[in-house]
C-alpha positions as a Markdown table, in Angstrom:
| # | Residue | x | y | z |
|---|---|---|---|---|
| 1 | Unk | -23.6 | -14.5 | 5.8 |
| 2 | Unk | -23.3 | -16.0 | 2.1 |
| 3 | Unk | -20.6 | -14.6 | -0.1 |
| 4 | Unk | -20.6 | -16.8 | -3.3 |
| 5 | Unk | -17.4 | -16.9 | -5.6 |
| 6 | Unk | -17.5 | -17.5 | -9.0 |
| 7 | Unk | -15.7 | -16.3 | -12.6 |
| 8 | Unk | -19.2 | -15.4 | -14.0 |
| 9 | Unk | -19.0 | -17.5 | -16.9 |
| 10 | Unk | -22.7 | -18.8 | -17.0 |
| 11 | Unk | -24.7 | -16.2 | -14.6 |
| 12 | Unk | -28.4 | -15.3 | -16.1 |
| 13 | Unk | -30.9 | -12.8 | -14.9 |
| 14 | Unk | -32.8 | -15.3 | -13.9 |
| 15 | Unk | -30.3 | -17.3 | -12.1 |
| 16 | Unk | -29.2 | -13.6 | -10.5 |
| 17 | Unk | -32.8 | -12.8 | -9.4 |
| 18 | Unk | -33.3 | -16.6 | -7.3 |
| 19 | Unk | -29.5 | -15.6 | -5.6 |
| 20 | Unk | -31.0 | -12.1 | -4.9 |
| 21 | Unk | -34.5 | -14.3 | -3.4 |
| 22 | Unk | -32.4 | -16.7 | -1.9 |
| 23 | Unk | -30.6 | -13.8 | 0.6 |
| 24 | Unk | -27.4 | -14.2 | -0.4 |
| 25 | Unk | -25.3 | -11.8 | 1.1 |
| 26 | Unk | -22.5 | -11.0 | -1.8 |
| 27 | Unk | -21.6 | -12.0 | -5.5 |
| 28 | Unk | -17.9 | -12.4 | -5.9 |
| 29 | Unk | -17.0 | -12.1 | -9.3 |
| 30 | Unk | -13.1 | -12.4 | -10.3 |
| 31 | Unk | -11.6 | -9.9 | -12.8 |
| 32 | Unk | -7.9 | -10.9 | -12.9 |
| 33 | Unk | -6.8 | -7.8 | -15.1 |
| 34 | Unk | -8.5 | -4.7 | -17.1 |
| 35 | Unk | -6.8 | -6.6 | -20.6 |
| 36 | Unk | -9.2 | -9.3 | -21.4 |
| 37 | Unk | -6.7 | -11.0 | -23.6 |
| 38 | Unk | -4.9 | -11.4 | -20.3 |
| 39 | Unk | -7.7 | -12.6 | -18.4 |
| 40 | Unk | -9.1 | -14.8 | -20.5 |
| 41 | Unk | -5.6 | -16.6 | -20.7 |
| 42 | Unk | -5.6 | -17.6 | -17.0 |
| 43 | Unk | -9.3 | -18.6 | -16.7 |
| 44 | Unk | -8.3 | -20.6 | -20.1 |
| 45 | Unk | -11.8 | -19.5 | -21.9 |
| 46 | Unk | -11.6 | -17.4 | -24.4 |
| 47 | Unk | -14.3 | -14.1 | -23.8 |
| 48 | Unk | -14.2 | -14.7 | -20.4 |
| 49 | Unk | -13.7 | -11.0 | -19.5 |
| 50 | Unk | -16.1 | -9.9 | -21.3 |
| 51 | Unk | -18.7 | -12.5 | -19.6 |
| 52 | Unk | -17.3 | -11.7 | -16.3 |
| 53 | Unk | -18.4 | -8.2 | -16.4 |
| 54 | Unk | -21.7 | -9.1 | -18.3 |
| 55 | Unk | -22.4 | -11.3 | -15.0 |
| 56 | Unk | -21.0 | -8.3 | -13.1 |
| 57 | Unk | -24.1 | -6.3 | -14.9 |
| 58 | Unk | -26.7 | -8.6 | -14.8 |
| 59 | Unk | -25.8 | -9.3 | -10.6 |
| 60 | Unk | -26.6 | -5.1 | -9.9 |
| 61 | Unk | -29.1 | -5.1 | -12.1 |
| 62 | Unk | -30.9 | -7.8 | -9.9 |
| 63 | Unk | -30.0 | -5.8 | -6.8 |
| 64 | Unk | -27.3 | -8.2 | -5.4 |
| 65 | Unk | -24.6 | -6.8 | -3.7 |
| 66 | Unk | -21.5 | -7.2 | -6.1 |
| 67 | Unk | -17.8 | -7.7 | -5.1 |
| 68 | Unk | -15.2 | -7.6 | -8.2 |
| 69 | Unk | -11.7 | -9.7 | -7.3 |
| 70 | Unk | -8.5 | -9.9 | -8.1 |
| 71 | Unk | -5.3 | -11.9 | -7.4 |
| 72 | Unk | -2.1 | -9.9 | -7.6 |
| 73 | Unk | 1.1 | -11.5 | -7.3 |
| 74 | Unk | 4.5 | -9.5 | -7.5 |
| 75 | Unk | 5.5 | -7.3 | -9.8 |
| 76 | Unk | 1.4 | -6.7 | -10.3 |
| 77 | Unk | 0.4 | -4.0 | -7.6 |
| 78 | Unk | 0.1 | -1.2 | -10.1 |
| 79 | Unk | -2.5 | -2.9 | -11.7 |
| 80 | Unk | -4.4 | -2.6 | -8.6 |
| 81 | Unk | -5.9 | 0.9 | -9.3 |
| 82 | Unk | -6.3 | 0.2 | -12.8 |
| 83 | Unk | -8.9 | -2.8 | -11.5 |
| 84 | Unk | -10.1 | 0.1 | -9.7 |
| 85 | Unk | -11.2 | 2.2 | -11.8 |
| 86 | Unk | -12.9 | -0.6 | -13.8 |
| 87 | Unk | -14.7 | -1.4 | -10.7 |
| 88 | Unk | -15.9 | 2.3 | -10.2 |
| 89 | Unk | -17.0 | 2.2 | -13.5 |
| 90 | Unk | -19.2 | -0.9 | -12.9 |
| 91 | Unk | -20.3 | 0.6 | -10.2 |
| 92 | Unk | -19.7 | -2.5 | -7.4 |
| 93 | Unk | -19.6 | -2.2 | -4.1 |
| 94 | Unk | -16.6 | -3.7 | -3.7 |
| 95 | Unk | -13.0 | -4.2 | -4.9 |
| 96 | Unk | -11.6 | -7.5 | -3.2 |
| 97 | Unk | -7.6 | -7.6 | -3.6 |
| 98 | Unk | -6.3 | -11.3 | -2.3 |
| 99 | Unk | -3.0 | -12.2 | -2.6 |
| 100 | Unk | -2.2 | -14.6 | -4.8 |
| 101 | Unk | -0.9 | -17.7 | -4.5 |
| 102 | Unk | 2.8 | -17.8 | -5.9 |
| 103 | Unk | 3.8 | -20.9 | -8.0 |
| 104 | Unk | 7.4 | -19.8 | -8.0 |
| 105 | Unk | 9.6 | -17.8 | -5.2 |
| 106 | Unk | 9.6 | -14.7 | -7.5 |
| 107 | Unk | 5.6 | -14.3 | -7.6 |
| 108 | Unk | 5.9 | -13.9 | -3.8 |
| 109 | Unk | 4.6 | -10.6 | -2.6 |
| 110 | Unk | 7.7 | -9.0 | -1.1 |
| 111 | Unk | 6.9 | -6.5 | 2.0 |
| 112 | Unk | 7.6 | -3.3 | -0.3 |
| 113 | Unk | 5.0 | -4.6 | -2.4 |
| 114 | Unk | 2.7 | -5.5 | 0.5 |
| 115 | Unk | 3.0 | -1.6 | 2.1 |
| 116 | Unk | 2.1 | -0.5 | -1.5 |
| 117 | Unk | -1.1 | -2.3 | -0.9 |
| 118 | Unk | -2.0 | -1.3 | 2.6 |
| 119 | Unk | -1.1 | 2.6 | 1.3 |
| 120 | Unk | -3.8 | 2.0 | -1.6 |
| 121 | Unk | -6.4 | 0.5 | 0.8 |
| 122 | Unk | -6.1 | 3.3 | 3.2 |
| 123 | Unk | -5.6 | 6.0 | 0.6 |
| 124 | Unk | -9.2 | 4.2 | -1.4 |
| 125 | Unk | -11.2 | 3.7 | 1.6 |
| 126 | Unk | -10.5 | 7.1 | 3.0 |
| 127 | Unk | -12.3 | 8.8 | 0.1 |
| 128 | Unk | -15.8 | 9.6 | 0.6 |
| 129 | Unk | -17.2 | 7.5 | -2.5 |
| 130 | Unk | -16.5 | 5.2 | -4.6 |
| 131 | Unk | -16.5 | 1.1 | -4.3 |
| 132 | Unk | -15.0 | -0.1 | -0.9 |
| 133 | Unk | -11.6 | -2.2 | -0.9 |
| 134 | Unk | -11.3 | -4.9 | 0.6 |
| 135 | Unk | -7.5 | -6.4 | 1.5 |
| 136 | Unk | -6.3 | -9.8 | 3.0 |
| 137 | Unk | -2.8 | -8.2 | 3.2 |
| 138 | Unk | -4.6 | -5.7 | 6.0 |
| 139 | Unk | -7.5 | -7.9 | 7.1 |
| 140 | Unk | -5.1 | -11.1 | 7.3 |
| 141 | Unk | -2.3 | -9.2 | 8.6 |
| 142 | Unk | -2.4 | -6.8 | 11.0 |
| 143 | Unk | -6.0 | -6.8 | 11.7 |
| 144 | Unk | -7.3 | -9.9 | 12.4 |
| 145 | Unk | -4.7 | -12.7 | 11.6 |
| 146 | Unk | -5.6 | -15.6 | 8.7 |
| 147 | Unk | -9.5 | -16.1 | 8.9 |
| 148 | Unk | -9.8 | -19.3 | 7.6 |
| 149 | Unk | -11.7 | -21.9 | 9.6 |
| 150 | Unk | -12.0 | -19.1 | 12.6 |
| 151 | Unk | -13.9 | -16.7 | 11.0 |
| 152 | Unk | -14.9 | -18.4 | 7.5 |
| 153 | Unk | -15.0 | -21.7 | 6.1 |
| 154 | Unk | -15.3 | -22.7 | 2.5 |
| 155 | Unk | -17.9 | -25.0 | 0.8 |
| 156 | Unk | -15.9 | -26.1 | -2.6 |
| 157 | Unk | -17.8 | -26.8 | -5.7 |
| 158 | Unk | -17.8 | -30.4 | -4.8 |
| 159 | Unk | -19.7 | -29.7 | -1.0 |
| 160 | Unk | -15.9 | -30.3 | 0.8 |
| 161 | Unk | -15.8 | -28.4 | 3.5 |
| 162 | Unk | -12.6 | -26.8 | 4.0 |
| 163 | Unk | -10.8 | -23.8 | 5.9 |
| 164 | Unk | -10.1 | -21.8 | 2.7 |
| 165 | Unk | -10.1 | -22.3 | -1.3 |
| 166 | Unk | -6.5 | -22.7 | -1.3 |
| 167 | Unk | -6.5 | -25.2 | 1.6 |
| 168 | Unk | -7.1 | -29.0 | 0.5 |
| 169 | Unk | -8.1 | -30.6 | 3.4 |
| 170 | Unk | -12.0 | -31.2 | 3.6 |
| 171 | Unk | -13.6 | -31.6 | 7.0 |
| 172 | Unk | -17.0 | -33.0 | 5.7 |
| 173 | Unk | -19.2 | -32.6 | 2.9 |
| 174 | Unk | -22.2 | -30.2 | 2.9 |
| 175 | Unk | -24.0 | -32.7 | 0.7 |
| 176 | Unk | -24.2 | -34.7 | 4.0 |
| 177 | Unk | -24.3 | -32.8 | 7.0 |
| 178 | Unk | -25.9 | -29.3 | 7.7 |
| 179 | Unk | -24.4 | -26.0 | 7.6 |
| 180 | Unk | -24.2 | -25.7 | 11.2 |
| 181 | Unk | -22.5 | -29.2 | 11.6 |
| 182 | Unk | -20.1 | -28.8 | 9.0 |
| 183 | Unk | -18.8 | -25.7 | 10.9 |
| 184 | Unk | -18.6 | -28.0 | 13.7 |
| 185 | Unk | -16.4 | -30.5 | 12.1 |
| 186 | Unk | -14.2 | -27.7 | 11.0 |
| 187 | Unk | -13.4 | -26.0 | 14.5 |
| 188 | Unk | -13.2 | -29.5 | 16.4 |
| 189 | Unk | -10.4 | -30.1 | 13.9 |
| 190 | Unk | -8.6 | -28.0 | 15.7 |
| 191 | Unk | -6.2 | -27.5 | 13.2 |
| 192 | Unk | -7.5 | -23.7 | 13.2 |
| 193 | Unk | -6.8 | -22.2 | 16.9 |
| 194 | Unk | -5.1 | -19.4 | 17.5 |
| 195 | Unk | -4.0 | -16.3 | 15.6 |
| 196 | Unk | -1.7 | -16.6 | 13.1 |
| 197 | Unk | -0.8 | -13.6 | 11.1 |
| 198 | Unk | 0.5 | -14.7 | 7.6 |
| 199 | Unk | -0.9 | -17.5 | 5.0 |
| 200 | Unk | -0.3 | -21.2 | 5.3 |
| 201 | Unk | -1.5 | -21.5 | 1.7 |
| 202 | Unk | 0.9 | -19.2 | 0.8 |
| 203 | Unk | 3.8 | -21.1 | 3.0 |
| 204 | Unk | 2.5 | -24.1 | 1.2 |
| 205 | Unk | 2.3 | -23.3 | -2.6 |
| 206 | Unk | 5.3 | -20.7 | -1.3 |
């Protein structure tokens, strides 16, 4: 299945409707907070909130399954149900929480923080409507380990293949070889065996 990512800055209905032909499986669309001052800041365009959640229209009104994202970093989990009920309000299918990738030691989830998160994805997905949540801190934890390059792979904006968005090694480019062979090239790396249950990106940029 395809799950495309993008900030939603130059999605038509006419680009929405060939995604929808095309079979894709689910448009990601990042909302970084409800203040779009705030957003716009860190995707450096101004309006871009407001665009994201045009694109976030436009996407269910062409029938595509919509995700809305968001990175949270520390001190930034109790923003997490106030994405949520921006999300609800869209009416997604979806709220994707990842944890993001701390630049300094202090943006760096700590396990209170973490357990705040699992409580809200249990406490969400328990209810018997609303959009779904989605959380690497559960899925990438306890449940099934770091997916990258074992259960995903990544196709960058530039066709590098790679385990992850976060991870900069490229494996091939999908501008040469097939889908199927790039997934190939990324497993015979072996540099993805195993299970490992926390983030390299995050040890990395950590």
């Amino acid at each position: 299945m395809a799950n495309l990512f993008t900030p939603g800055l130059e999605l038509t209905a006419e680009k929405a409707i060939k995604l929808k032909e095309a079979g894709l499986y689910n448009l990601i669309i990042g909302v970084y907070s409800t203040n779009p001052e705030e957003h716009d800041q860190i995707r450096s365009v101004v309006g871009a909130h407001a665009r994201a959640l045009e694109a976030i229209r436009t996407a269910l009104d062409a029938g595509l399954m919509v995700t809305m994202s968001c990175h949270i970093k520390s001190g930034q989990v109790d923003r997490i149900l106030e994405l949520y009920r921006l999300a609800d309000e869209l009416g997604v299918q979806e709220l994707s929480i990842w944890e993001g990738m701390p630049r300094t030691p202090g943006e760096k989830l700590t396990l209170i923080e973490k357990e705040k998160i699992l409580d809200i994805y249990r406490k969400i997905n328990s209810a018997p409507s609303g959009p779904r949540i989605f959380a690497n801190t559960y899925f990438e934890g306890q449940m099934l380990g770091c997916m990258a390059g074992r259960r995903w792979m990544h196709v960058a904006v530039d066709g590098s293949i790679r385990g992850c968005p976060y991870l900069k090694n490229s494996y091939a480019s999908i501008k040469d070889v097939s889908l199927k062979d790039a997934w190939r090239a990324l497993r015979h790396s072996q540099d993805f065996e195993g299970s490992v249950s926390h983030c390299p990106a995050q040890e990395i940029f950590g």
